[in-house]
Wavefront OBJ file of the C-alpha trace (Angstrom):
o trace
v -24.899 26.606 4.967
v -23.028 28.619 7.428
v -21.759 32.062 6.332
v -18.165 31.233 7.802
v -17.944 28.101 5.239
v -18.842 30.706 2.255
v -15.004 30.902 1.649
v -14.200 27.501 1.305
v -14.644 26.041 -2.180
v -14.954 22.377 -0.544
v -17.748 23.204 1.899
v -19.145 24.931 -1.068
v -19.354 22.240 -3.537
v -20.391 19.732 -0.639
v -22.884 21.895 -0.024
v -24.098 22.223 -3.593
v -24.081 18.399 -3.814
v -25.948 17.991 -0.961
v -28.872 20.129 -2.206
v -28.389 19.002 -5.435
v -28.999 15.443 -4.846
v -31.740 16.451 -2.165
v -33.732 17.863 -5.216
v -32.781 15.605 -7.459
v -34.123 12.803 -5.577
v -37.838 13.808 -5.884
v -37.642 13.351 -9.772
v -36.021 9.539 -9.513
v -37.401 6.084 -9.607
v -36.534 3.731 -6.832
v -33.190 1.679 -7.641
v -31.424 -1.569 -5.893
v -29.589 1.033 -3.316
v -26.324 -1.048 -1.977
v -25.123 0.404 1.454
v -21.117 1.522 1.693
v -19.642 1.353 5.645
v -16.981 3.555 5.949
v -15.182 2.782 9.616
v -11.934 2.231 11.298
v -11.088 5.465 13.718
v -12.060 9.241 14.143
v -8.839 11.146 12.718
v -8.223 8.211 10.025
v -9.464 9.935 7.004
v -12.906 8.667 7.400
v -14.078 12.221 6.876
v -12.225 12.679 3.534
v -13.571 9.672 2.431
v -17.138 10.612 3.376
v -16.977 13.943 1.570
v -15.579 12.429 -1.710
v -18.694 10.356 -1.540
v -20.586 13.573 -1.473
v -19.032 14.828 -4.861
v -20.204 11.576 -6.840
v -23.483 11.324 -8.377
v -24.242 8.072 -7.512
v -24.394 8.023 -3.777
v -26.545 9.109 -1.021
v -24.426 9.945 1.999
v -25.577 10.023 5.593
v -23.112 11.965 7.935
v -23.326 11.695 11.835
v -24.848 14.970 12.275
v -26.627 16.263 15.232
v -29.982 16.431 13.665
v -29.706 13.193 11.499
v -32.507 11.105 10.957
v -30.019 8.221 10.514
v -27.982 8.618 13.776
v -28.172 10.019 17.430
v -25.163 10.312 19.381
v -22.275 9.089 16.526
v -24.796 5.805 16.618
v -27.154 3.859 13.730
v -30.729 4.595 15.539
v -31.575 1.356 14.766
v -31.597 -1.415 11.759
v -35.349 0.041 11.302
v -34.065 2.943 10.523
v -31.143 2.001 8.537
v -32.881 -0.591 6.203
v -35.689 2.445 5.745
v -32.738 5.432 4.366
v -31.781 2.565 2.052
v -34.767 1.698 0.802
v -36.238 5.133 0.563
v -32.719 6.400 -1.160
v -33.098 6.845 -5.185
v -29.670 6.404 -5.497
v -27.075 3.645 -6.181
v -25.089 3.655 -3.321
v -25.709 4.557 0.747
v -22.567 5.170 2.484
v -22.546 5.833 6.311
v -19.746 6.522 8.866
v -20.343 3.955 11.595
v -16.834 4.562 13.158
v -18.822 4.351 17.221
v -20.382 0.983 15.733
v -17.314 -0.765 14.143
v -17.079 -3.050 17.127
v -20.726 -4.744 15.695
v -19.649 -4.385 11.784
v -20.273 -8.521 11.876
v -23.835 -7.607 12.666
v -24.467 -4.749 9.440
v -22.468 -7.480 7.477
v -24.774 -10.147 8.472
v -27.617 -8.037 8.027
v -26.466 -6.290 4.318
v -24.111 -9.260 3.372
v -24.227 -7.220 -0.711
v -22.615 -4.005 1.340
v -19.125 -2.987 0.859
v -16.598 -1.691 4.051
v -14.219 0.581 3.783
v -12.110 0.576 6.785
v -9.461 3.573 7.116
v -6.685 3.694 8.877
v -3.644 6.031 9.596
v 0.134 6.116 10.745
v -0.652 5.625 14.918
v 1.228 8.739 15.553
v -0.279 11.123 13.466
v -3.639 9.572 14.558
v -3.281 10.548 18.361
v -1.619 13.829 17.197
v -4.552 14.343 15.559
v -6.909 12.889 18.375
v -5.605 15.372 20.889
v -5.884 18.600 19.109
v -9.542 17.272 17.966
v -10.646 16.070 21.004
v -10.930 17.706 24.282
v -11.500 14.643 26.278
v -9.349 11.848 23.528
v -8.176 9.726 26.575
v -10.363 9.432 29.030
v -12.307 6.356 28.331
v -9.409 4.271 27.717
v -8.151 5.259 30.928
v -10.902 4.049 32.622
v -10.288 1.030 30.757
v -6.987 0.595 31.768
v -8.109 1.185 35.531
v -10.920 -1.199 35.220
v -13.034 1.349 36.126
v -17.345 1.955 34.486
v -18.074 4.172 32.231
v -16.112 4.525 29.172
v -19.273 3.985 26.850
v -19.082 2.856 23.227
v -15.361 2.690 23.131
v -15.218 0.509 26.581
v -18.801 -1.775 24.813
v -15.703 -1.987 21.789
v -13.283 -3.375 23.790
v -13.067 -7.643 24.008
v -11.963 -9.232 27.388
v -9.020 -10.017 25.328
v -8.148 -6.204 24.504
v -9.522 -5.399 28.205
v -6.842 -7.740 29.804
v -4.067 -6.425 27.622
v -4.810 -2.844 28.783
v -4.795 -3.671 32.171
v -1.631 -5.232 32.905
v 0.109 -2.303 31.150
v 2.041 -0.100 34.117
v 0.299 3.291 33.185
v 2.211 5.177 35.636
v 4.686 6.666 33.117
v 2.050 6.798 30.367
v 1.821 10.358 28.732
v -1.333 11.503 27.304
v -0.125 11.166 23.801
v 0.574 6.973 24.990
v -2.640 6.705 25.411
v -4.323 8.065 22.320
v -2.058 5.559 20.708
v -3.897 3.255 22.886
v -6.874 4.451 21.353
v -5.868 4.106 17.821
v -4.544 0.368 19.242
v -7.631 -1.064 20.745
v -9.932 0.534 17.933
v -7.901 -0.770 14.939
v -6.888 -4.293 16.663
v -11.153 -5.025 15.859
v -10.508 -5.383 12.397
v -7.952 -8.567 13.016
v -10.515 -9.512 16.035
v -13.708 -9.407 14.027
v -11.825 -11.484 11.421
v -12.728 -8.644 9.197
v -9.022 -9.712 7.401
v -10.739 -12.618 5.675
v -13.941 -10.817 4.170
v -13.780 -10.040 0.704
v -16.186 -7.218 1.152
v -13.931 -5.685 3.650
v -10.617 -3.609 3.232
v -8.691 -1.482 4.696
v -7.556 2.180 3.425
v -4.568 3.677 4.513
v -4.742 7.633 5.014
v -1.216 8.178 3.674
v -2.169 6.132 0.414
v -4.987 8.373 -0.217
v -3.572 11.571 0.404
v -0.226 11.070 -2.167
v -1.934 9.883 -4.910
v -6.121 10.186 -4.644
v -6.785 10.225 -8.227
v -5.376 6.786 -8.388
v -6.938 5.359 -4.785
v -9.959 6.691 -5.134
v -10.573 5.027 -8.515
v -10.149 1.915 -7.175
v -12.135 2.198 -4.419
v -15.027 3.182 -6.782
v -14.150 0.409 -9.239
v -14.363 -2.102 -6.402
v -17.298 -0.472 -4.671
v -18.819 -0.657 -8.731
v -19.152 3.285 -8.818
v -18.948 4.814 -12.260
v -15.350 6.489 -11.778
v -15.403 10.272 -10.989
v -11.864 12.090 -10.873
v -13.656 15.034 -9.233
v -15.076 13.308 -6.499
v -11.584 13.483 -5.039
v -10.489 16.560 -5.819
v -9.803 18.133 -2.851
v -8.207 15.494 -0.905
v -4.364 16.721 -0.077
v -1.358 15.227 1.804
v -0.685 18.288 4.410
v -1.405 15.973 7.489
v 0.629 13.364 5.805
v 3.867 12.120 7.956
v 3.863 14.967 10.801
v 7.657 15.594 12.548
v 8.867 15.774 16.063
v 6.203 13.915 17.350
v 6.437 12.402 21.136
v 8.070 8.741 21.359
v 6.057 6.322 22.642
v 7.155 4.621 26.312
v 8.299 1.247 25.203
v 5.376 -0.969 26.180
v 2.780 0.818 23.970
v 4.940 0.548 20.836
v 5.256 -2.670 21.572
v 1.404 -3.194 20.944
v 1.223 -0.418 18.091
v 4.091 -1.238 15.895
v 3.389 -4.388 14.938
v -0.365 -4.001 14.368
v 0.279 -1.054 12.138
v 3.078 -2.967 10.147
v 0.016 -6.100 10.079
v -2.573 -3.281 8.758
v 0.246 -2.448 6.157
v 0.891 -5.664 4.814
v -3.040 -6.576 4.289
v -3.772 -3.522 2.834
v -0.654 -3.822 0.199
v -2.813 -7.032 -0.919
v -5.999 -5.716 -1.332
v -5.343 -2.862 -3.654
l 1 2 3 4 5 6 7 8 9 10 11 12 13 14 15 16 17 18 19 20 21 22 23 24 25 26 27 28 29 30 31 32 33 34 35 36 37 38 39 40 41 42 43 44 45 46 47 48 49 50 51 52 53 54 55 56 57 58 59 60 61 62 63 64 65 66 67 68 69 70 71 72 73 74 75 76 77 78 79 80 81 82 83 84 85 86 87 88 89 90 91 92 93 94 95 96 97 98 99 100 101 102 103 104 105 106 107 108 109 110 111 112 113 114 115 116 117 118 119 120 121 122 123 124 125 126 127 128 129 130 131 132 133 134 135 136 137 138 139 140 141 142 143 144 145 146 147 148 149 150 151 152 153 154 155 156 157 158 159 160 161 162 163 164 165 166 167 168 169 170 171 172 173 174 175 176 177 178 179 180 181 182 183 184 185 186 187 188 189 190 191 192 193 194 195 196 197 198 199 200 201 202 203 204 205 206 207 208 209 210 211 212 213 214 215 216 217 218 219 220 221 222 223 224 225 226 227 228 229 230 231 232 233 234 235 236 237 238 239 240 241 242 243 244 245 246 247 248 249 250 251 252 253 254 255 256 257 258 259 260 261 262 263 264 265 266 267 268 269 270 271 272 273 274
């Protein structure tokens, strides 16, 4: 654990879980381990839904760290590798953050069709807010998309003809950076509709915003769906202070056009899953 995360009673208790459940691993017999997906967008609460995960006793949770034996480059290795962590896990439930992958979820469903998804999303705005100061770099590989240029990697593999054509009849030329991490959040979340994701019962959506009023009550039901045993504390320190962010930029006309209705389409279904 690093000494600068010493003061932070969340990193602590992840921490503690981690090495808890590490040890506690040794001294368990092998169960029926079902795998959890949690996907949608970086900056979409993804994280705070991983590190809940980490505070329940039932789960084994594989982040996208550097040195993971699960993933290289924000990536699954390979379904070798993924079917070995869950059947080598002593505990209930696997959960991994395949947010680079969620363009192939058909293919983990396919392969794990007893695995639950969890796919989070957030307010559009607040998500390329949150993008920007995050991410150095947020735009660039949509831009190349939008240019029809190569490169662009995972997100660019992500993105259907369909989604491709879209993008690149848009007039960029009075696009502002924050535009186009909108167009991020856009072409990301637009897979879930595209991947017909809407009509698996094993799939649903989680808004941010939900989660962060009221996460005693959300995070219940997640468990009860997911078949957890409910624990209050695994949500603990889940708070709304990046809820609903002011004076944010206004979006140039043509990419609200795309990101309005999909978010109001991602509100609706979600309101009927929960």
């Amino acid at each position: 654990m690093k000494l600068s995360n010493i003061k932070s009673p969340e990193k602590r208790a992840r921490y503690a879980a981690k090495v808890r459940k590490r040890i506690g691993a040794r001294f368990k017999s092998p169960v029926r381990t079902v795998p959890v997906f949690i996907t949608g967008i970086q900056r979409s609460g993804t994280t705070m839904l991983m590190n809940t995960f980490h505070l329940h006793e039932a789960t084994e949770v594989f982040d996208e760290e550097p040195n993971s034996r699960v993933f290289i480059d924000y990536r699954i290795r390979s379904d070798e590798i993924l079917d070995q962590s869950i059947r080598n896990s002593r505990y209930p439930f696997a959960c991994y953050k395949i947010i680079s992958d969620s363009h192939i979820l058909n293919e983990f469903l396919q392969r794990y069709p007893e695995s639950f998804v969890i796919w989070a999303y957030r307010s559009c705005t607040d998500n390329a807010d949150s993008q920007l100061k995050k991410f150095p770099h947020a735009t660039d590989a949509i831009r190349r998309v939008c240019d029809g240029r190569p490169g662009g990697g995972w997100f660019a593999e992500g993105c259907s003809e369909q989604t491709k054509q879209t993008l690149r009849a848009l007039d960029t030329r009075e696009f502002s950076d924050f535009d186009f991490a909108c167009l991020v959040w856009w072409a990301r979340n637009v897979l879930y509709f595209e991947g017909g994701h809407d009509q698996q019962t094993n799939v649903r959506l989680l808004s941010y915003e939900n989660t962060a009023r009221d996460p005693a009550t959300i995070m219940e039901a997640v468990q009860a769906w997911v078949g957890m045993p409910i624990s209050r504390e695994a949500g603990r320190f889940v708070h709304a202070r990046s809820v609903a962010k002011k004076d944010l930029p206004t979006l140039h006309p043509s990419v609200a056009a795309l990101c309005q209705p999909l978010e109001a389409q991602l509100n609706d279904k979600a309101a009927t899953q929960w």
